[in-house]
mmCIF file of the N, C-alpha and C atoms, coordinates in Angstrom:
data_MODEL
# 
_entry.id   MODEL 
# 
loop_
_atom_site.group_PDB 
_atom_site.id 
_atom_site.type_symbol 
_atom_site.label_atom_id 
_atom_site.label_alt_id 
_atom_site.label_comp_id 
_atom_site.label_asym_id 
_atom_site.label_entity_id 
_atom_site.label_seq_id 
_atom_site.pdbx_PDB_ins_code 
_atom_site.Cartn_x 
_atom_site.Cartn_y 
_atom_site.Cartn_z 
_atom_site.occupancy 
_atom_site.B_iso_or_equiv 
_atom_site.pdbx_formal_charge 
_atom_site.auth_seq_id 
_atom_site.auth_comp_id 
_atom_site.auth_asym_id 
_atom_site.auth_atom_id 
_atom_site.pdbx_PDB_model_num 
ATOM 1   N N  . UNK A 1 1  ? 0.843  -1.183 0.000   1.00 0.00 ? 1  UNK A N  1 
ATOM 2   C CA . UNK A 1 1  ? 0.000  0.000  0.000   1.00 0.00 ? 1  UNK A CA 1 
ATOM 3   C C  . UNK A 1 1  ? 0.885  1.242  0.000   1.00 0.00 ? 1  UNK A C  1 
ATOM 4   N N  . UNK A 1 2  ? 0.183  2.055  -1.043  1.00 0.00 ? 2  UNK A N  1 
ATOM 5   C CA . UNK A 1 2  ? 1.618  2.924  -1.108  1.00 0.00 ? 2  UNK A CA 1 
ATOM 6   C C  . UNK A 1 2  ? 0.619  4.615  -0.520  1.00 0.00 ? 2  UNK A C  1 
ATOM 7   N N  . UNK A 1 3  ? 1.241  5.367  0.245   1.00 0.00 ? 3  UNK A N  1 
ATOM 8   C CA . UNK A 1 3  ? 0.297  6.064  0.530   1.00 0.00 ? 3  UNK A CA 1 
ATOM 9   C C  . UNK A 1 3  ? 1.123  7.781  0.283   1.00 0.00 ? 3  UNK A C  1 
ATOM 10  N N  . UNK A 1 4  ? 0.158  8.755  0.087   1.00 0.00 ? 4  UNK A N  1 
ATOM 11  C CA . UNK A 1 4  ? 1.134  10.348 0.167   1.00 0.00 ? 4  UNK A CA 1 
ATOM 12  C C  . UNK A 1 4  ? 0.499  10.795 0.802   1.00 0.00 ? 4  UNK A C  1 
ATOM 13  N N  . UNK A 1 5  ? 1.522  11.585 2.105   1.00 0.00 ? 5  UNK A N  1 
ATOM 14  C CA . UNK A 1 5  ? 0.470  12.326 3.061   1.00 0.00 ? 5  UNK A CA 1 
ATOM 15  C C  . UNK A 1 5  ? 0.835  13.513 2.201   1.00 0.00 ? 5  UNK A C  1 
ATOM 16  N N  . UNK A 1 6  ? 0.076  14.819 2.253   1.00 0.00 ? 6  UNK A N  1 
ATOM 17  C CA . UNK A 1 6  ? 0.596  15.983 1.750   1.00 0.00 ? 6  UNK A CA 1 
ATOM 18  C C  . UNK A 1 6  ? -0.628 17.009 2.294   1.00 0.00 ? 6  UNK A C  1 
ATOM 19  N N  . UNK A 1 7  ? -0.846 18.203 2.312   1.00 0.00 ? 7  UNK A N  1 
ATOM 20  C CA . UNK A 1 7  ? -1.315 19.021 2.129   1.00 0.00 ? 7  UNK A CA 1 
ATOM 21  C C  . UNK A 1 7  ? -2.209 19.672 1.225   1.00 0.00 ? 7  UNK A C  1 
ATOM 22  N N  . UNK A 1 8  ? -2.936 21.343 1.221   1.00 0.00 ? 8  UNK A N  1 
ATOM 23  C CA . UNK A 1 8  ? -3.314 21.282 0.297   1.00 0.00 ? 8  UNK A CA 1 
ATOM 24  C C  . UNK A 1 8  ? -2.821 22.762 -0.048  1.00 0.00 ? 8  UNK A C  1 
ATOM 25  N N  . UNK A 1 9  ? -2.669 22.999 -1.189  1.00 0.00 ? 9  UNK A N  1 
ATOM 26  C CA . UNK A 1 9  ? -1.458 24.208 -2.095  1.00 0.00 ? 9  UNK A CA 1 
ATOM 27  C C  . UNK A 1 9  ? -0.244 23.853 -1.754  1.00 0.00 ? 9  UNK A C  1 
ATOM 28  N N  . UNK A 1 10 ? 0.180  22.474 -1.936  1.00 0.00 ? 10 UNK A N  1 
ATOM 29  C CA . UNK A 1 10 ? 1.602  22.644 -2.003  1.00 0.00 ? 10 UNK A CA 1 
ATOM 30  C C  . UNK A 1 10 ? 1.987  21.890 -3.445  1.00 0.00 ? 10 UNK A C  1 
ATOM 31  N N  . UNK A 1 11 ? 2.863  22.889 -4.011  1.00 0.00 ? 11 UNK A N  1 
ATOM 32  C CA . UNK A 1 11 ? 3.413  22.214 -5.141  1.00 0.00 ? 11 UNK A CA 1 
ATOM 33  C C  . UNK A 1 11 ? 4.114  21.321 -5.548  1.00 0.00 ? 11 UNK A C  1 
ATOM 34  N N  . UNK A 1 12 ? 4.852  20.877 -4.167  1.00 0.00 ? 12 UNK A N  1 
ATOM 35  C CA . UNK A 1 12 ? 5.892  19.624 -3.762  1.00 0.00 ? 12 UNK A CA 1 
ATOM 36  C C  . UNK A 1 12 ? 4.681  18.443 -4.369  1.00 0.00 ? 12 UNK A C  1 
ATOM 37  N N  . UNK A 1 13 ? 3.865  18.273 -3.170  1.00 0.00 ? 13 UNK A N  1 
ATOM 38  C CA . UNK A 1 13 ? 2.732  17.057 -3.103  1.00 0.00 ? 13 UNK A CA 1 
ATOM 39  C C  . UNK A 1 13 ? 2.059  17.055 -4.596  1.00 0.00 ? 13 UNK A C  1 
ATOM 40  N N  . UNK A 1 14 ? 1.601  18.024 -5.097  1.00 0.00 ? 14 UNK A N  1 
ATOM 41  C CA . UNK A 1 14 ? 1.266  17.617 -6.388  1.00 0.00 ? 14 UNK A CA 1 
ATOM 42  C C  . UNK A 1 14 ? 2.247  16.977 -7.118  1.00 0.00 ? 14 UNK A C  1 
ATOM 43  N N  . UNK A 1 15 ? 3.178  17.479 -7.498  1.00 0.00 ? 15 UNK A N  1 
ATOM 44  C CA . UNK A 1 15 ? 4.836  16.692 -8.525  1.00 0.00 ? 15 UNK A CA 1 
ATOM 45  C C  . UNK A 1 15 ? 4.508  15.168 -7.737  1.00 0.00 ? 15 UNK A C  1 
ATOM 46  N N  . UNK A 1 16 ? 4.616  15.517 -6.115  1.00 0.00 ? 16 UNK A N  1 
ATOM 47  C CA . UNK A 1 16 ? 5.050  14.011 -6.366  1.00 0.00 ? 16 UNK A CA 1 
ATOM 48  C C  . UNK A 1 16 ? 3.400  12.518 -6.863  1.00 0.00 ? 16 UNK A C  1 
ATOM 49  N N  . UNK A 1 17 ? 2.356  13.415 -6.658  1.00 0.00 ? 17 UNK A N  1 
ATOM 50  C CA . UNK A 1 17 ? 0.906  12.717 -7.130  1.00 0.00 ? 17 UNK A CA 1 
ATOM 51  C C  . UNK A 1 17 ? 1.363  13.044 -8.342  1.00 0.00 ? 17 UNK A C  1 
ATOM 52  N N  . UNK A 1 18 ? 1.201  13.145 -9.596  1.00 0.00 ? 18 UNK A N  1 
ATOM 53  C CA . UNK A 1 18 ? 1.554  13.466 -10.551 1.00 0.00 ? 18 UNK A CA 1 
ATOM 54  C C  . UNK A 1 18 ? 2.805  12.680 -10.954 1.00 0.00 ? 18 UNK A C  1 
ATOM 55  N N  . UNK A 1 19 ? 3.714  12.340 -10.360 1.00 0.00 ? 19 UNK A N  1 
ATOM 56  C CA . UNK A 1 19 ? 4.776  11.673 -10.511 1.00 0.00 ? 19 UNK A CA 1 
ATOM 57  C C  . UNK A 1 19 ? 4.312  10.065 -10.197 1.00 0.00 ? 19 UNK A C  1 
ATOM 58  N N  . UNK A 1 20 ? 3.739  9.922  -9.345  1.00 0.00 ? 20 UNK A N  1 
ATOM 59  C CA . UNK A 1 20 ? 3.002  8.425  -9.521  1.00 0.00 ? 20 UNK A CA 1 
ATOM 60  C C  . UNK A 1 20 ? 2.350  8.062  -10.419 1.00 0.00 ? 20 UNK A C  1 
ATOM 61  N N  . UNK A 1 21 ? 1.564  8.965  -10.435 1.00 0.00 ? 21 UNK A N  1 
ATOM 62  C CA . UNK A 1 21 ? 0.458  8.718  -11.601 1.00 0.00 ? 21 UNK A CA 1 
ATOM 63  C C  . UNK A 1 21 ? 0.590  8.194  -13.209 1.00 0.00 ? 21 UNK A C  1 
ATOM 64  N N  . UNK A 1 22 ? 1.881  9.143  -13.618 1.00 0.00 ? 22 UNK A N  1 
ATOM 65  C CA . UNK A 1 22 ? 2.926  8.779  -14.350 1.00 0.00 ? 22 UNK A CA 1 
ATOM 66  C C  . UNK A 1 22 ? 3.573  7.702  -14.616 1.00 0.00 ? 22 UNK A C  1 
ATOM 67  N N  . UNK A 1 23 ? 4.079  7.109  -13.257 1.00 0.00 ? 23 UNK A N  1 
ATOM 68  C CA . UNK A 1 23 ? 4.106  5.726  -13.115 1.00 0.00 ? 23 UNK A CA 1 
ATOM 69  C C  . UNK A 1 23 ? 3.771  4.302  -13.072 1.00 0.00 ? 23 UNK A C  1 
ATOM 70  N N  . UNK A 1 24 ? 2.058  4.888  -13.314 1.00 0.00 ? 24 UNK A N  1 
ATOM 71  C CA . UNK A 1 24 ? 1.187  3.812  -13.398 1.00 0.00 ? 24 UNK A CA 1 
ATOM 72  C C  . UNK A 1 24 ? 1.025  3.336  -11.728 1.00 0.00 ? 24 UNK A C  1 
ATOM 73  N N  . UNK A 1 25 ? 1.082  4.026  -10.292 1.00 0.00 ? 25 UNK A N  1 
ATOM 74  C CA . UNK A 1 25 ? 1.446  3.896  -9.162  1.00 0.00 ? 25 UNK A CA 1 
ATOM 75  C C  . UNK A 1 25 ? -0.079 3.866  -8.419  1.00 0.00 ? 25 UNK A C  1 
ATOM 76  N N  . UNK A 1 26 ? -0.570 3.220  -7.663  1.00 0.00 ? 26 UNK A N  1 
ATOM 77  C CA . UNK A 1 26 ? -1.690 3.315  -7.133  1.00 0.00 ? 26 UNK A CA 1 
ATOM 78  C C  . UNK A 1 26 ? -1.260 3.661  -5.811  1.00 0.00 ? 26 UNK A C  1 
ATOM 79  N N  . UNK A 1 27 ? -1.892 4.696  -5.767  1.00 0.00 ? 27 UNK A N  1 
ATOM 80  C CA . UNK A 1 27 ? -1.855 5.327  -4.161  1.00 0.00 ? 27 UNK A CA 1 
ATOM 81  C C  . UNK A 1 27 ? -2.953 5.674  -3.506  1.00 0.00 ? 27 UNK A C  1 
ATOM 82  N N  . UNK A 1 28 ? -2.843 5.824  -1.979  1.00 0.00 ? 28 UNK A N  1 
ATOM 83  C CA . UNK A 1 28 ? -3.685 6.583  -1.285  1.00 0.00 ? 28 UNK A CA 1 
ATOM 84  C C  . UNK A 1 28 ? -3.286 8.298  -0.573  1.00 0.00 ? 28 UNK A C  1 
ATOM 85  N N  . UNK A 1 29 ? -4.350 8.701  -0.825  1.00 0.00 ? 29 UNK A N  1 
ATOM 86  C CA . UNK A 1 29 ? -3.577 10.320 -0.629  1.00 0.00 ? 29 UNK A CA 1 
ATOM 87  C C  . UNK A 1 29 ? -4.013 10.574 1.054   1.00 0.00 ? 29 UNK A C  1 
ATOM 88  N N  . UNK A 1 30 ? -3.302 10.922 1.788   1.00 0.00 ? 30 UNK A N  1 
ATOM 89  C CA . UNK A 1 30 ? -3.769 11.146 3.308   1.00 0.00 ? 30 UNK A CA 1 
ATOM 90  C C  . UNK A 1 30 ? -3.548 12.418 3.588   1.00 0.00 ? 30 UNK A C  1 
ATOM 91  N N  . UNK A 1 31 ? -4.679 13.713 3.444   1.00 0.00 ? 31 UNK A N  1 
ATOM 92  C CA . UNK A 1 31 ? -4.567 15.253 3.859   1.00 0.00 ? 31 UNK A CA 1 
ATOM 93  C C  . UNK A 1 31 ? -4.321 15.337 5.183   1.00 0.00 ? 31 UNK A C  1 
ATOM 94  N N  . UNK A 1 32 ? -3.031 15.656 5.766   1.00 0.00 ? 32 UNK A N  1 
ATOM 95  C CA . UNK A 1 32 ? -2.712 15.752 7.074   1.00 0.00 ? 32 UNK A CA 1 
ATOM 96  C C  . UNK A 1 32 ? -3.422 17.227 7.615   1.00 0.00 ? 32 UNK A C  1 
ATOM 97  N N  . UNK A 1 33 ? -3.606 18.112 6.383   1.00 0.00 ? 33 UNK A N  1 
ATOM 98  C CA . UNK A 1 33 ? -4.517 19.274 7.293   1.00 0.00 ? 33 UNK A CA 1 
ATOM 99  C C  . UNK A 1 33 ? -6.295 18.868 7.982   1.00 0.00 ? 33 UNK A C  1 
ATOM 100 N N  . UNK A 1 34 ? -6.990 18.023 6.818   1.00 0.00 ? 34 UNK A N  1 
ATOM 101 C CA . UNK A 1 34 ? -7.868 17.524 6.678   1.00 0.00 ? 34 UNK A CA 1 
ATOM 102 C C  . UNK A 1 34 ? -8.438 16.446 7.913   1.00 0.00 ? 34 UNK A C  1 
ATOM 103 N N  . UNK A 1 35 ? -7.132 15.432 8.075   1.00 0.00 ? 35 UNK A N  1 
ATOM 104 C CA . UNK A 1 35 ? -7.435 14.231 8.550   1.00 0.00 ? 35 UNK A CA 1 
ATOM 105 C C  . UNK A 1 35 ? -6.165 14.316 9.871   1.00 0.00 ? 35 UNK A C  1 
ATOM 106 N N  . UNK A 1 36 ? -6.815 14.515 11.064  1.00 0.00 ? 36 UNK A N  1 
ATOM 107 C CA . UNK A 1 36 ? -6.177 14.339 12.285  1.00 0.00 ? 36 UNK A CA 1 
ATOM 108 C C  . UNK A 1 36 ? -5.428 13.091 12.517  1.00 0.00 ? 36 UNK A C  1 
ATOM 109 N N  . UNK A 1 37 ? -6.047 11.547 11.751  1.00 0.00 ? 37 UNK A N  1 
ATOM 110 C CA . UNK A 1 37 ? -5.320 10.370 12.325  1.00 0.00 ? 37 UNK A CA 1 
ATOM 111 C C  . UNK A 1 37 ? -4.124 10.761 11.017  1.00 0.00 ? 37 UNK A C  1 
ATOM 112 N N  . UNK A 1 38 ? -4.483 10.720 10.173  1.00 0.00 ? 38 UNK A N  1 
ATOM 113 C CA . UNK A 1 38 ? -3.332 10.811 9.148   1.00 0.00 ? 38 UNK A CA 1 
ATOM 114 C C  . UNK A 1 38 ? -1.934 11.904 9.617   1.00 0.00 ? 38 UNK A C  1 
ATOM 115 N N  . UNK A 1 39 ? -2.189 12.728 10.442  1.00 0.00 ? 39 UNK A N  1 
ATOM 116 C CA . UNK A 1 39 ? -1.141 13.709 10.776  1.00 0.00 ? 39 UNK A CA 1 
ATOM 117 C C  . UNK A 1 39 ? -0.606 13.085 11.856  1.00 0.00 ? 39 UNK A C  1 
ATOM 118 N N  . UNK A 1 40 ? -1.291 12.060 12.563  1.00 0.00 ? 40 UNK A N  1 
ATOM 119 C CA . UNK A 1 40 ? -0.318 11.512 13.760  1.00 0.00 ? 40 UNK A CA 1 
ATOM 120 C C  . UNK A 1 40 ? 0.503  10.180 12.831  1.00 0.00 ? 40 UNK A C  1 
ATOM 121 N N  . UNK A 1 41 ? -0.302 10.019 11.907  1.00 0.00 ? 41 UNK A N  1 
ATOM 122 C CA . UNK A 1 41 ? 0.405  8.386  10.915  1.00 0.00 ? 41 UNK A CA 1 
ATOM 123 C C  . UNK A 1 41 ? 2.110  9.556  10.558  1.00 0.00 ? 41 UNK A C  1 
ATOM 124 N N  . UNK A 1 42 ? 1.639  10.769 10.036  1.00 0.00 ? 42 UNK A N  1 
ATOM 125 C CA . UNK A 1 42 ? 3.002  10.925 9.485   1.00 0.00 ? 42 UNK A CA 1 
ATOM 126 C C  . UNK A 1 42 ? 3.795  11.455 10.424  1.00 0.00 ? 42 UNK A C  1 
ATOM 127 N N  . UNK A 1 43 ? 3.547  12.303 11.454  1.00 0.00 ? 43 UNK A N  1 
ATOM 128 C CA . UNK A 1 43 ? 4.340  12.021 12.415  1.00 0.00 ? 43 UNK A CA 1 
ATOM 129 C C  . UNK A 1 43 ? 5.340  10.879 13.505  1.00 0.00 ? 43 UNK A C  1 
ATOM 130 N N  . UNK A 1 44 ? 4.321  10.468 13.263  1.00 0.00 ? 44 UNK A N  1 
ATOM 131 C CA . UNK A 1 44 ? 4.764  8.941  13.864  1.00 0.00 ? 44 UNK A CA 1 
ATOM 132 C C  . UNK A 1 44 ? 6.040  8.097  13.249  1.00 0.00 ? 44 UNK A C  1 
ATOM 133 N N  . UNK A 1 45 ? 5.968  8.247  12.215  1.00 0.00 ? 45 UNK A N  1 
ATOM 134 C CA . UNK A 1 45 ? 6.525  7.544  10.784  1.00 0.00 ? 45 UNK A CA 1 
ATOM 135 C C  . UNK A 1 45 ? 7.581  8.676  10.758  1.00 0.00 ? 45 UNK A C  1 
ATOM 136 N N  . UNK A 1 46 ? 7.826  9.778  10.455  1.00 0.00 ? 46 UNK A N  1 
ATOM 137 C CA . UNK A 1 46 ? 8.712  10.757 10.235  1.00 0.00 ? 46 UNK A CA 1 
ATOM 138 C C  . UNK A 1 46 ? 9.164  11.652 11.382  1.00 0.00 ? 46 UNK A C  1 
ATOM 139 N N  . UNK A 1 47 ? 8.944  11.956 12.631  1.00 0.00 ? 47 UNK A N  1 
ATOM 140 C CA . UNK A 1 47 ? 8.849  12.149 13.724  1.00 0.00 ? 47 UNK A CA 1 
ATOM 141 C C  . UNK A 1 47 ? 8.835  13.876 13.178  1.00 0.00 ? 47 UNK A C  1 
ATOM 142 N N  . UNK A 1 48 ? 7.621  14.413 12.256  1.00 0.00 ? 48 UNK A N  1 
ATOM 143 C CA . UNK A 1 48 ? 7.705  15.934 11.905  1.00 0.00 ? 48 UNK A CA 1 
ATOM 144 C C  . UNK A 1 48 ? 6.529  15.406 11.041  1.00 0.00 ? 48 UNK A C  1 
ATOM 145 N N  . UNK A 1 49 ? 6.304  17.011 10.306  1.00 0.00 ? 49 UNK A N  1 
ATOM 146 C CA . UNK A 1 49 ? 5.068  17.320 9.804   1.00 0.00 ? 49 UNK A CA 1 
ATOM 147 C C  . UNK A 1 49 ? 5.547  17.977 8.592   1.00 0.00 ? 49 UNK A C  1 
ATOM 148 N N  . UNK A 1 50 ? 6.674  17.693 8.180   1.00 0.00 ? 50 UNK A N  1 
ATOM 149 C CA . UNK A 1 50 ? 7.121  18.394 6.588   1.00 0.00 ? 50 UNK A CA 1 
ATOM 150 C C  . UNK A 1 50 ? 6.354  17.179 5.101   1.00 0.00 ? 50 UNK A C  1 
ATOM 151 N N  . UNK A 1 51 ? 5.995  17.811 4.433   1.00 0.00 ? 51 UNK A N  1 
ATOM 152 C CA . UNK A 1 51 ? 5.341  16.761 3.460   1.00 0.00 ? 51 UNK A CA 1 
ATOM 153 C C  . UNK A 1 51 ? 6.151  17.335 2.308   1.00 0.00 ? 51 UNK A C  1 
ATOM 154 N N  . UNK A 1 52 ? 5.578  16.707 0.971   1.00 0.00 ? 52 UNK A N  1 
ATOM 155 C CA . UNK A 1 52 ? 5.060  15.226 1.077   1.00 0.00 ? 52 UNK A CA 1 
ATOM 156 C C  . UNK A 1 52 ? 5.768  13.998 1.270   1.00 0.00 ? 52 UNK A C  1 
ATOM 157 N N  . UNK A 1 53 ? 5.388  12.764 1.957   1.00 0.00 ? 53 UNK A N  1 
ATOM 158 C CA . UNK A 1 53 ? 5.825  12.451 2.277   1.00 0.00 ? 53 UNK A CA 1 
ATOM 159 C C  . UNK A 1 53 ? 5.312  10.520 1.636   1.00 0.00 ? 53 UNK A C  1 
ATOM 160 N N  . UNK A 1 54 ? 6.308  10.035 0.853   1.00 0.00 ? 54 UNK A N  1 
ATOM 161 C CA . UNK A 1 54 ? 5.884  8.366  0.016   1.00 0.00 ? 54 UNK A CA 1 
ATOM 162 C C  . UNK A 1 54 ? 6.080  7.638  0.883   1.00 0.00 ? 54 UNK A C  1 
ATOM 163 N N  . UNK A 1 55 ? 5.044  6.416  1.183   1.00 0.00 ? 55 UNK A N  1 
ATOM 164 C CA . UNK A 1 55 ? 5.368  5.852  2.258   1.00 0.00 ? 55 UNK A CA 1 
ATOM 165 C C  . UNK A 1 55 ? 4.851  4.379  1.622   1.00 0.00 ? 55 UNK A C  1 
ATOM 166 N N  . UNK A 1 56 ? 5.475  2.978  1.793   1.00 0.00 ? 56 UNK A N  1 
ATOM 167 C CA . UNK A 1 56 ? 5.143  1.916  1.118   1.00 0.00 ? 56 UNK A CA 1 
ATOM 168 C C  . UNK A 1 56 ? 4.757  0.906  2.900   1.00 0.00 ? 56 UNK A C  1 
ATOM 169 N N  . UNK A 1 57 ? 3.700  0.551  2.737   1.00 0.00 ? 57 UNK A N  1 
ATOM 170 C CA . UNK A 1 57 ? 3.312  0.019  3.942   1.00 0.00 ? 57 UNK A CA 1 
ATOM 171 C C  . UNK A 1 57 ? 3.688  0.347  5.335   1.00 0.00 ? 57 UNK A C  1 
ATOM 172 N N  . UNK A 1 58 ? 3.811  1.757  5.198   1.00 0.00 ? 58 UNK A N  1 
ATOM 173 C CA . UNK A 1 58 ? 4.098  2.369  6.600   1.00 0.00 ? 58 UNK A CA 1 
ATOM 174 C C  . UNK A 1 58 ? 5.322  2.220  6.998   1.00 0.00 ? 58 UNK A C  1 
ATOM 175 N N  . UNK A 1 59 ? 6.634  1.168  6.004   1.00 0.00 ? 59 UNK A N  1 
ATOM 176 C CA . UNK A 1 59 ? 7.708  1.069  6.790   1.00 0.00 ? 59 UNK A CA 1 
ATOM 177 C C  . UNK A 1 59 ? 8.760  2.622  6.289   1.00 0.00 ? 59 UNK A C  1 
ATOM 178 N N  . UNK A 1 60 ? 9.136  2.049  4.952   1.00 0.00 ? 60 UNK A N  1 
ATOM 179 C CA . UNK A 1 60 ? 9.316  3.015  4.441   1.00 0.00 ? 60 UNK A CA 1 
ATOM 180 C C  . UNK A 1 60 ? 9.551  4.329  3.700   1.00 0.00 ? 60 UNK A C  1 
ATOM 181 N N  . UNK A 1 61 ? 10.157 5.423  3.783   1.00 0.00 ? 61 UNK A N  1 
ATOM 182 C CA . UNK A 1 61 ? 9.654  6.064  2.772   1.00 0.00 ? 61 UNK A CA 1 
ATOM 183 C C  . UNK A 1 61 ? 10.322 7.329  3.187   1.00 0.00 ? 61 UNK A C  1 
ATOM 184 N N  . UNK A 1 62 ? 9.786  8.205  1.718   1.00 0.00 ? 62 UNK A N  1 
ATOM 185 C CA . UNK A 1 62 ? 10.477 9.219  1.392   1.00 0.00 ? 62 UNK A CA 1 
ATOM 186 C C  . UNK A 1 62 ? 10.147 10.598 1.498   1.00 0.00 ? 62 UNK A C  1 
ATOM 187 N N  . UNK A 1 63 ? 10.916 11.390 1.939   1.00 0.00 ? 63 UNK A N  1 
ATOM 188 C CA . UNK A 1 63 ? 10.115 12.771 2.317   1.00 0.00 ? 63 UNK A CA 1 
ATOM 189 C C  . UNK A 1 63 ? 10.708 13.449 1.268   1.00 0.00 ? 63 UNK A C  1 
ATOM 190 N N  . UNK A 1 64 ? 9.600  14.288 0.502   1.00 0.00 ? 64 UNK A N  1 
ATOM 191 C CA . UNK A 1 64 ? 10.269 15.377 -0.339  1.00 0.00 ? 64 UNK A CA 1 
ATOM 192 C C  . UNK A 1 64 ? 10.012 14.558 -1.806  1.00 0.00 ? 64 UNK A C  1 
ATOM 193 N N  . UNK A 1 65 ? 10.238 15.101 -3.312  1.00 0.00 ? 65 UNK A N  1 
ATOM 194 C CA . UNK A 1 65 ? 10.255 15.338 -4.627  1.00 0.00 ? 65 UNK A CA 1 
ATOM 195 C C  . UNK A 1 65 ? 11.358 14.610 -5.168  1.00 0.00 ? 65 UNK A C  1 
ATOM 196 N N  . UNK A 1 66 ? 11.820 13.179 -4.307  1.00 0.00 ? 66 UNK A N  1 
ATOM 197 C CA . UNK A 1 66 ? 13.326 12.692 -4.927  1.00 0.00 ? 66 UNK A CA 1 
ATOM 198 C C  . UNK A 1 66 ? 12.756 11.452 -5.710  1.00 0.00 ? 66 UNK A C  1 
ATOM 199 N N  . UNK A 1 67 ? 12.995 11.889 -6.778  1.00 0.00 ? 67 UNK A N  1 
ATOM 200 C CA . UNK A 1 67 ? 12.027 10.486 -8.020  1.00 0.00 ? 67 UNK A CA 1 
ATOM 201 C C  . UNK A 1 67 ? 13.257 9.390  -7.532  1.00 0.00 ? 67 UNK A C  1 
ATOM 202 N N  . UNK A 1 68 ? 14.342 9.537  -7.875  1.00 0.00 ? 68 UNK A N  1 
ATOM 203 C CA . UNK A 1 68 ? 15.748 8.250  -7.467  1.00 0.00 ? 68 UNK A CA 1 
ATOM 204 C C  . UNK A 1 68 ? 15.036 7.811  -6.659  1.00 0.00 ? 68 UNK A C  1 
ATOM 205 N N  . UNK A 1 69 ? 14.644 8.306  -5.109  1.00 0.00 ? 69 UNK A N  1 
ATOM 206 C CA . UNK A 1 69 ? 14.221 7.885  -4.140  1.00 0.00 ? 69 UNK A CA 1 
ATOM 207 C C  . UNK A 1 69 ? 13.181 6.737  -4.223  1.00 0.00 ? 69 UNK A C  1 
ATOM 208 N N  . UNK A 1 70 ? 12.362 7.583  -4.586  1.00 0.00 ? 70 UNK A N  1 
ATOM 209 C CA . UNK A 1 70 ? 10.314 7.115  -5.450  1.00 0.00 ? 70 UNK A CA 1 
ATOM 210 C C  . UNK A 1 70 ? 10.909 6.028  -5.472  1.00 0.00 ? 70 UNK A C  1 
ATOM 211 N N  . UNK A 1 71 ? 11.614 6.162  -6.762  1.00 0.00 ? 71 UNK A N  1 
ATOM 212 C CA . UNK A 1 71 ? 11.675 4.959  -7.492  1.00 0.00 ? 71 UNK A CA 1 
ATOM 213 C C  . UNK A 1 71 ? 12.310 3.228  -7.002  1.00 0.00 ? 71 UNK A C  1 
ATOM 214 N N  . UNK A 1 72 ? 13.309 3.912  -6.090  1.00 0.00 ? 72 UNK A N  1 
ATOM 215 C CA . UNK A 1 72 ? 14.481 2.568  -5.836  1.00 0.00 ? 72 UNK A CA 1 
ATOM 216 C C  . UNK A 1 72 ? 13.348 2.016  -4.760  1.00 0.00 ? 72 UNK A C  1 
ATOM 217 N N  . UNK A 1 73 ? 12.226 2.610  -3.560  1.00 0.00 ? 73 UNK A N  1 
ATOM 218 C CA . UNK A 1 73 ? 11.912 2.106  -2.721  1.00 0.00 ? 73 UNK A CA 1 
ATOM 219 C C  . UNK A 1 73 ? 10.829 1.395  -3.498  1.00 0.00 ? 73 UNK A C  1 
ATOM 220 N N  . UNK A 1 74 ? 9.910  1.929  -4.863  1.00 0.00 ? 74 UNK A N  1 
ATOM 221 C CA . UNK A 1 74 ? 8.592  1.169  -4.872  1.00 0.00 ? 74 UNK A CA 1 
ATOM 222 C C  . UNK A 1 74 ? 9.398  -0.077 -6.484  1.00 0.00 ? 74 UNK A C  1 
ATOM 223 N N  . UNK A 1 75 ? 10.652 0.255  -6.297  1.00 0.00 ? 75 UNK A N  1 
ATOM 224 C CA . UNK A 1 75 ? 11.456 -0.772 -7.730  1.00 0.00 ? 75 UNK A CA 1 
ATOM 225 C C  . UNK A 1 75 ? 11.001 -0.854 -8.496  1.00 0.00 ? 75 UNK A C  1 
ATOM 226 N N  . UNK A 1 76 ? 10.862 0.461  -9.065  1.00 0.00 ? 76 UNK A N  1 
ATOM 227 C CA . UNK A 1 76 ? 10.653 1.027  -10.224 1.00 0.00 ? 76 UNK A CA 1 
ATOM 228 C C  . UNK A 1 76 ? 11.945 1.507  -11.455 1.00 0.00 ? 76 UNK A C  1 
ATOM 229 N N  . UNK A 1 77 ? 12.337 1.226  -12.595 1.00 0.00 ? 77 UNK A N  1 
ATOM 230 C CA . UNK A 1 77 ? 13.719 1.396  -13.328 1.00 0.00 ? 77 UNK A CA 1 
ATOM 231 C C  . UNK A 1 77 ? 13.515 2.159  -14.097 1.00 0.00 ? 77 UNK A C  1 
# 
């Protein structure tokens, strides 16, 4: 389960939705302004509140717009 917490007006979180999408990537989007449990999931997980943030079954994952990143964790070439 691949999930993006992000916000809303940030241009980071779009690139990186947009960058999945691209990928043929099925995700779930989690609005940490929106959704209170989702802001403790990414805290919890990242011990901060900077987005966006790729996360592959909660273990792990990537904060920020780094496709290398994206890519090597969901093994993608």
């Amino acid at each position: 389960m691949v999930k993006v917490y992000s916000i809303h007006n940030c241009p980071w979180c779009d690139k990186v939705k947009k960058y999945l999408k691209s990928r043929n990537v099925d995700y779930q989007e989690c609005n940490i302004e929106d959704d209170a449990a989702a802001l403790a999931e990414c805290q919890a997980l990242t011990n901060d509140e900077a987005v966006p943030v790729v996360t592959v079954d909660g273990k792990e994952y990537v904060l920020g717009f780094d496709k290398g990143k994206i890519d090597a964790m969901l093994g993608l070439n």
